[in-house]
LORO-282878 format. One line per field, with one value per atom (N, C-alpha, C): residue number from 1; residue in three letters; atom name; x, y, z. Coordinates in nm, 3 decimals. Layout:
BEGIN
nr	NUM, ...
rest	ALA, ...
atom	CA, ...
px	X, ...
py	Y, ...
pz	Z, ...
This chain:
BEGIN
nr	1, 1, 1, 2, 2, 2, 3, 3, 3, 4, 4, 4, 5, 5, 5, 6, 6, 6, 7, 7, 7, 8, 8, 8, 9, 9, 9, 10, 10, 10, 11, 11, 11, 12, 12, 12, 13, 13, 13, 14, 14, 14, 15, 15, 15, 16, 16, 16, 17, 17, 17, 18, 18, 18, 19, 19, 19, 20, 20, 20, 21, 21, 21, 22, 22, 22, 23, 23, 23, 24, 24, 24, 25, 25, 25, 26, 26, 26, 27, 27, 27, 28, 28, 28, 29, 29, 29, 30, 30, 30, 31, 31, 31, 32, 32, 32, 33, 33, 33, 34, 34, 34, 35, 35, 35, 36, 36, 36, 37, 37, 37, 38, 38, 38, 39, 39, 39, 40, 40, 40, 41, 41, 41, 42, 42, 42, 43, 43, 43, 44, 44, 44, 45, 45, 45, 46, 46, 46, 47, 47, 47, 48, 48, 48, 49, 49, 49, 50, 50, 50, 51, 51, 51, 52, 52, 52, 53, 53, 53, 54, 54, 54, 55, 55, 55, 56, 56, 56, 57, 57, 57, 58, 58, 58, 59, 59, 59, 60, 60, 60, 61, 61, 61, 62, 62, 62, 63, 63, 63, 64, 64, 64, 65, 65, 65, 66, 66, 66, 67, 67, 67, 68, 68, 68, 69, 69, 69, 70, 70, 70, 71, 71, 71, 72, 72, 72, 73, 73, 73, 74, 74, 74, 75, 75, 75, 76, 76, 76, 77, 77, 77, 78, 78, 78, 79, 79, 79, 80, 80, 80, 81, 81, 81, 82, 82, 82, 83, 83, 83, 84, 84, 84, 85, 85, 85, 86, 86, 86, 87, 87, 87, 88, 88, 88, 89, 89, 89, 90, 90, 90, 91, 91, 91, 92, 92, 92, 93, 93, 93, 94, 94, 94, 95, 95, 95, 96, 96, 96, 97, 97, 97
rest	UNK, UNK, UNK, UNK, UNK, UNK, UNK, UNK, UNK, UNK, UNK, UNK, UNK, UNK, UNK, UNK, UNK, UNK, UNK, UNK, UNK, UNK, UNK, UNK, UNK, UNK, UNK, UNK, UNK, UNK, UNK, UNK, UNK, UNK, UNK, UNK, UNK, UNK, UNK, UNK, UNK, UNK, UNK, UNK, UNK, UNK, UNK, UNK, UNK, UNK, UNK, UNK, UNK, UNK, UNK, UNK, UNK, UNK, UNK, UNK, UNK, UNK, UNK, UNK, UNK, UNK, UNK, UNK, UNK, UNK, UNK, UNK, UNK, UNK, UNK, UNK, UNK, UNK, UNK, UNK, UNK, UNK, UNK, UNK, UNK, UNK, UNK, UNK, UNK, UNK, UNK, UNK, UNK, UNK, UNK, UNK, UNK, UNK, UNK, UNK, UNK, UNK, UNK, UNK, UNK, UNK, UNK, UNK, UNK, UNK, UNK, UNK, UNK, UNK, UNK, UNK, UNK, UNK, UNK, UNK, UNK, UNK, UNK, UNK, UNK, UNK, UNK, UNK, UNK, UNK, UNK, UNK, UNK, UNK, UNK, UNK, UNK, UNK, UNK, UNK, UNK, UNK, UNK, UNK, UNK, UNK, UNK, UNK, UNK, UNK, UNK, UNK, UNK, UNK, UNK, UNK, UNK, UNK, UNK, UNK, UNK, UNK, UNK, UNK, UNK, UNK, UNK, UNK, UNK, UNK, UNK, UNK, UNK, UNK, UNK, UNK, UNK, UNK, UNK, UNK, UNK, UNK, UNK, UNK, UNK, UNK, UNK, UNK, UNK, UNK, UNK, UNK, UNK, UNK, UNK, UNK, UNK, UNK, UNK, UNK, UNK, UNK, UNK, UNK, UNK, UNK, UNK, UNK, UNK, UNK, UNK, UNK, UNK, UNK, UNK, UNK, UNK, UNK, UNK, UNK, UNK, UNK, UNK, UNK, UNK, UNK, UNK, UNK, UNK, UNK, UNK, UNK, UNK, UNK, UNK, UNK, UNK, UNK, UNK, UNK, UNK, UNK, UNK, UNK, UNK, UNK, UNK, UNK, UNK, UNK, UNK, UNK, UNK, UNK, UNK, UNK, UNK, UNK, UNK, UNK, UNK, UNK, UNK, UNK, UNK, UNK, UNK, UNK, UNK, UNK, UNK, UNK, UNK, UNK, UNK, UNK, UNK, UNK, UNK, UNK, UNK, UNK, UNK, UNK, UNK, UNK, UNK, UNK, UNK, UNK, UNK
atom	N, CA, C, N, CA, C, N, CA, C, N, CA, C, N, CA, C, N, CA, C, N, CA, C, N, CA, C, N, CA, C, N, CA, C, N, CA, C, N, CA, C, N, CA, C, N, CA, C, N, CA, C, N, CA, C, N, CA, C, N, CA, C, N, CA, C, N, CA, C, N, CA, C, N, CA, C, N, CA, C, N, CA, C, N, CA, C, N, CA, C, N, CA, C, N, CA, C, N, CA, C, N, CA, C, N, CA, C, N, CA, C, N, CA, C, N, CA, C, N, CA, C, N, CA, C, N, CA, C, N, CA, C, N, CA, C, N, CA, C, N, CA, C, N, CA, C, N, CA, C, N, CA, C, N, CA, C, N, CA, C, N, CA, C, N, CA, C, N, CA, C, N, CA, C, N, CA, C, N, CA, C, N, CA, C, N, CA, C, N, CA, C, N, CA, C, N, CA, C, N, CA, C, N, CA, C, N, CA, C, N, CA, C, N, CA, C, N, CA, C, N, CA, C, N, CA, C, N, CA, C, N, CA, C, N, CA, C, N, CA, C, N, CA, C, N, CA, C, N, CA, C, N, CA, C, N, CA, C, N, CA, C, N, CA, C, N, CA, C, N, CA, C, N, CA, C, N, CA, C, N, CA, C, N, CA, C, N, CA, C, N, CA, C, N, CA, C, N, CA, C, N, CA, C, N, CA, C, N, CA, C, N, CA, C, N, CA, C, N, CA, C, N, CA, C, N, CA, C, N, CA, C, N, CA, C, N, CA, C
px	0.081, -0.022, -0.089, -0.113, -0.138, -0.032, 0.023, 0.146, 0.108, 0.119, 0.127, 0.026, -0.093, -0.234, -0.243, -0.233, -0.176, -0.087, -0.001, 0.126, 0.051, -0.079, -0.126, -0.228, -0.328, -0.399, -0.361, -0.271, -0.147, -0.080, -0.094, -0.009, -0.173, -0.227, -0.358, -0.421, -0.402, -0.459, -0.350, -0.250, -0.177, -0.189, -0.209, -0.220, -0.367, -0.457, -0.582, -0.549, -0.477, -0.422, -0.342, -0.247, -0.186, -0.233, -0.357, -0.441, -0.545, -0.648, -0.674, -0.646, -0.494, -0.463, -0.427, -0.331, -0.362, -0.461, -0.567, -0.731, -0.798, -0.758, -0.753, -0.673, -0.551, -0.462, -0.445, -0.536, -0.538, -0.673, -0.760, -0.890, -0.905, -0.792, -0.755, -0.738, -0.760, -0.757, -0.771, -0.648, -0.688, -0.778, -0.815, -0.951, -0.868, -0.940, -0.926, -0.891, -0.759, -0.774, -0.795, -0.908, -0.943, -0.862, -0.840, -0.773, -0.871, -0.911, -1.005, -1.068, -1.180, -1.335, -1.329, -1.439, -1.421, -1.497, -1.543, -1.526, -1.417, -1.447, -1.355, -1.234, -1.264, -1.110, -1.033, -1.091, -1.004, -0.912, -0.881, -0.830, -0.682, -0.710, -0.580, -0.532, -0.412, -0.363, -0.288, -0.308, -0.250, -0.145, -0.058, 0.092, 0.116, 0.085, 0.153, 0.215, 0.315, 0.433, 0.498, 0.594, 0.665, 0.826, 0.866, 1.021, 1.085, 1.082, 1.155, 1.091, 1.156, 1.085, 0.966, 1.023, 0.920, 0.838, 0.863, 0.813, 0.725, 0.608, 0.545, 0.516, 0.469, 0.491, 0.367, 0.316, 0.178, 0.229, 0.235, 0.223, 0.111, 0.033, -0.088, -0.053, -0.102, -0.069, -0.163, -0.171, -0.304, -0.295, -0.370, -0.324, -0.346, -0.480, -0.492, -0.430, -0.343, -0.234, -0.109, -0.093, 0.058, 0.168, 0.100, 0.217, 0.192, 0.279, 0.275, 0.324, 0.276, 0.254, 0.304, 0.368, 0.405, 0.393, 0.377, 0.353, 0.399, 0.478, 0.484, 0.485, 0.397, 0.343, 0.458, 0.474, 0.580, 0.472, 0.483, 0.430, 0.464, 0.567, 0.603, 0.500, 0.493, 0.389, 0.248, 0.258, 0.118, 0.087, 0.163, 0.182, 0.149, 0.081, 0.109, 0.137, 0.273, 0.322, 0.373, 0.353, 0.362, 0.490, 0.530, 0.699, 0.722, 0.667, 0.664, 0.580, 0.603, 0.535, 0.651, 0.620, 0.691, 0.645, 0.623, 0.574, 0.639, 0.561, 0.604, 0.617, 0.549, 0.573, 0.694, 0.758, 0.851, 0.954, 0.970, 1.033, 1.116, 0.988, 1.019, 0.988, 1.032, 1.026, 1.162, 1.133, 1.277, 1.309, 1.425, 1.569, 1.503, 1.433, 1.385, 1.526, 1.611, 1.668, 1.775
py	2.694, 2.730, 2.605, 2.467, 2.386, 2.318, 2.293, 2.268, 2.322, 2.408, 2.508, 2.468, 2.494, 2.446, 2.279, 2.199, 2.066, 2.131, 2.167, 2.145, 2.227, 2.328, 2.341, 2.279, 2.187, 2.087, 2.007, 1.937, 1.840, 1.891, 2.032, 2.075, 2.083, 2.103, 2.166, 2.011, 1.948, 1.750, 1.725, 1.712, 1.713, 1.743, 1.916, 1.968, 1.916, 1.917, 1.886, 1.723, 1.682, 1.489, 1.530, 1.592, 1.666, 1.693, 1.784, 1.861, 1.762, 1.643, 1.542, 1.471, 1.437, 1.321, 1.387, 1.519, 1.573, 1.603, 1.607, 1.634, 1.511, 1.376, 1.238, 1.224, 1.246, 1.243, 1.269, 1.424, 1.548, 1.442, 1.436, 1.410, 1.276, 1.134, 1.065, 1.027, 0.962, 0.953, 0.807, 0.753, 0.609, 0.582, 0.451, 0.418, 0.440, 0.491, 0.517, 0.361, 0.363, 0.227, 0.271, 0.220, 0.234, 0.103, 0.173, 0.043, -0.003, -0.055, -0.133, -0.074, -0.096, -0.002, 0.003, 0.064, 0.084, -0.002, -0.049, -0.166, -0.229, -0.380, -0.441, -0.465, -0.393, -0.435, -0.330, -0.178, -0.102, -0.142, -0.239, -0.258, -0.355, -0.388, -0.451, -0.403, -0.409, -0.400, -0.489, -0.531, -0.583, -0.562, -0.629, -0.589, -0.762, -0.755, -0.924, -0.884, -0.938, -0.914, -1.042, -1.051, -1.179, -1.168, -1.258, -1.200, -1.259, -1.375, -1.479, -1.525, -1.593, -1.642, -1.713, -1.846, -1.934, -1.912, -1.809, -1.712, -1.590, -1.608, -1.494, -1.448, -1.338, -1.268, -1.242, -1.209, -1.187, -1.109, -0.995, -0.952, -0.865, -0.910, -0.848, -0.794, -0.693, -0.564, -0.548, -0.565, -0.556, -0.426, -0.331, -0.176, -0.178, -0.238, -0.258, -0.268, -0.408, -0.475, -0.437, -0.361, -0.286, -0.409, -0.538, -0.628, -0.645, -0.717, -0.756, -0.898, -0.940, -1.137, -1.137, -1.200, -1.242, -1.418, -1.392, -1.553, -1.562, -1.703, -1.699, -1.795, -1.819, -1.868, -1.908, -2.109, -2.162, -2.196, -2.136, -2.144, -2.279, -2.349, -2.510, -2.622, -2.580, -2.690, -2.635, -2.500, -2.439, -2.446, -2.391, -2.399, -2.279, -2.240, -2.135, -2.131, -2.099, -2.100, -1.997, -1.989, -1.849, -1.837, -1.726, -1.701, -1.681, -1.586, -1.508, -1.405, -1.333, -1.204, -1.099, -0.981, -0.884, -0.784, -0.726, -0.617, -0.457, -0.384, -0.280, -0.198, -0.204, -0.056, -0.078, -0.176, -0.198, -0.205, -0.248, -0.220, -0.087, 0.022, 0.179, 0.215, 0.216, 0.300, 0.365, 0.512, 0.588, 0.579, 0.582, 0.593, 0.694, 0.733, 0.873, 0.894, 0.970, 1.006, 1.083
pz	-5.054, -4.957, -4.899, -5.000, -4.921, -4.836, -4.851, -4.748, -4.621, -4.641, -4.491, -4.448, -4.493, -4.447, -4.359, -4.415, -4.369, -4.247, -4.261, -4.135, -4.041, -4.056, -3.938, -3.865, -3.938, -3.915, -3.882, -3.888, -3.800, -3.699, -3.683, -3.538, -3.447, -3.488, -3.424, -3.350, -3.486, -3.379, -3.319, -3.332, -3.176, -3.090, -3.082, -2.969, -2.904, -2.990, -2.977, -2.843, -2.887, -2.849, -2.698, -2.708, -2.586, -2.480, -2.545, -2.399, -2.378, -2.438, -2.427, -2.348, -2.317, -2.265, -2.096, -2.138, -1.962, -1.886, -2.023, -1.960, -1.818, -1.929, -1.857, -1.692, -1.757, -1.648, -1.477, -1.558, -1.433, -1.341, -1.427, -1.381, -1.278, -1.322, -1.274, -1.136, -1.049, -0.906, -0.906, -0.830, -0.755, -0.705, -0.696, -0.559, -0.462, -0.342, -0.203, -0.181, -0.069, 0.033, 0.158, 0.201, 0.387, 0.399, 0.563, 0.658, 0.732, 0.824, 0.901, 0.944, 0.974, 1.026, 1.191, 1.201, 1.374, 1.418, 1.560, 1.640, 1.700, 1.715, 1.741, 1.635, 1.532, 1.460, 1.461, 1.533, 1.584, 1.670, 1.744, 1.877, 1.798, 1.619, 1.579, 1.480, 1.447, 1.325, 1.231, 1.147, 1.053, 0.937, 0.930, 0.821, 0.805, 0.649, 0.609, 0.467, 0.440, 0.283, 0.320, 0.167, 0.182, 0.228, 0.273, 0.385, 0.332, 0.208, 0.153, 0.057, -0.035, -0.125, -0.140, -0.040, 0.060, 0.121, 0.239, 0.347, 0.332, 0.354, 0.407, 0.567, 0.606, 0.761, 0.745, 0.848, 0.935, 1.082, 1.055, 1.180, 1.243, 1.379, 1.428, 1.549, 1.538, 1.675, 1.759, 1.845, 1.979, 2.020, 1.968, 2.047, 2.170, 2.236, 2.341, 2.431, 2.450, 2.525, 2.449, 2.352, 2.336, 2.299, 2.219, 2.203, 2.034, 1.978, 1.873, 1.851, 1.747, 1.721, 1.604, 1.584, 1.440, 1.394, 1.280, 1.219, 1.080, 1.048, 0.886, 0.853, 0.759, 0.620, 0.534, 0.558, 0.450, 0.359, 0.199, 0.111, 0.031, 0.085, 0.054, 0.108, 0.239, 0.304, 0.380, 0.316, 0.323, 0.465, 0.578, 0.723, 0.750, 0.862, 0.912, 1.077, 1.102, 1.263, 1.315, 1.445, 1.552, 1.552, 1.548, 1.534, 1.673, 1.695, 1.887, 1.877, 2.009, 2.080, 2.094, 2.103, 2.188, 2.245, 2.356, 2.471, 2.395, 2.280, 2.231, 2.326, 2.441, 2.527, 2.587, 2.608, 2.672, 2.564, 2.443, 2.342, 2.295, 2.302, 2.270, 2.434, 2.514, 2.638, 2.657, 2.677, 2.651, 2.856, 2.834, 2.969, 3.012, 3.124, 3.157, 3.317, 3.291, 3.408, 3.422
């Protein structure tokens, strides 16, 4: 009889540990990430990651003027230089005809 007794007090803190931890889990939520506030930093967007080992990218989007800039970052000589431009509306403009 003790036996048994034990093997249910040990099933019971488990379960007890189980529903515990999905308790946590469920309840769990990342921090929120906002992207840029309104004003003038509505009018850009920003995207920078690394493209190479060496190399990181910077690219800034002018919604305004519809172009995009890119720049990258040699992490050797701690540079940062303009790659180019490109005219997105003219980029994605569909064949209308």
């Amino acid at each position: 009889m003790q036996m048994k007794r034990q093997s249910w007090i040990a099933l019971l803190v488990c379960l007890n540990a189980v529903l515990a931890t999905g308790l946590v889990l469920s309840s769990y939520s990342p921090p929120a990430a906002y992207a840029q506030g309104a004003g003038l930093s509505g009018n850009y967007m920003l995207v920078a990651g690394e493209i190479q080992d060496q190399y990181d990218a910077l690219y800034i989007i002018d919604l305004r003027s519809r172009n995009i800039h890119a720049f990258y970052y040699d992490k050797t000589t701690k540079k940062l230089s303009f790659a180019g431009s490109r005219d997105l509306e003219k980029d994605f403009r569909h064949n209308r005809g």
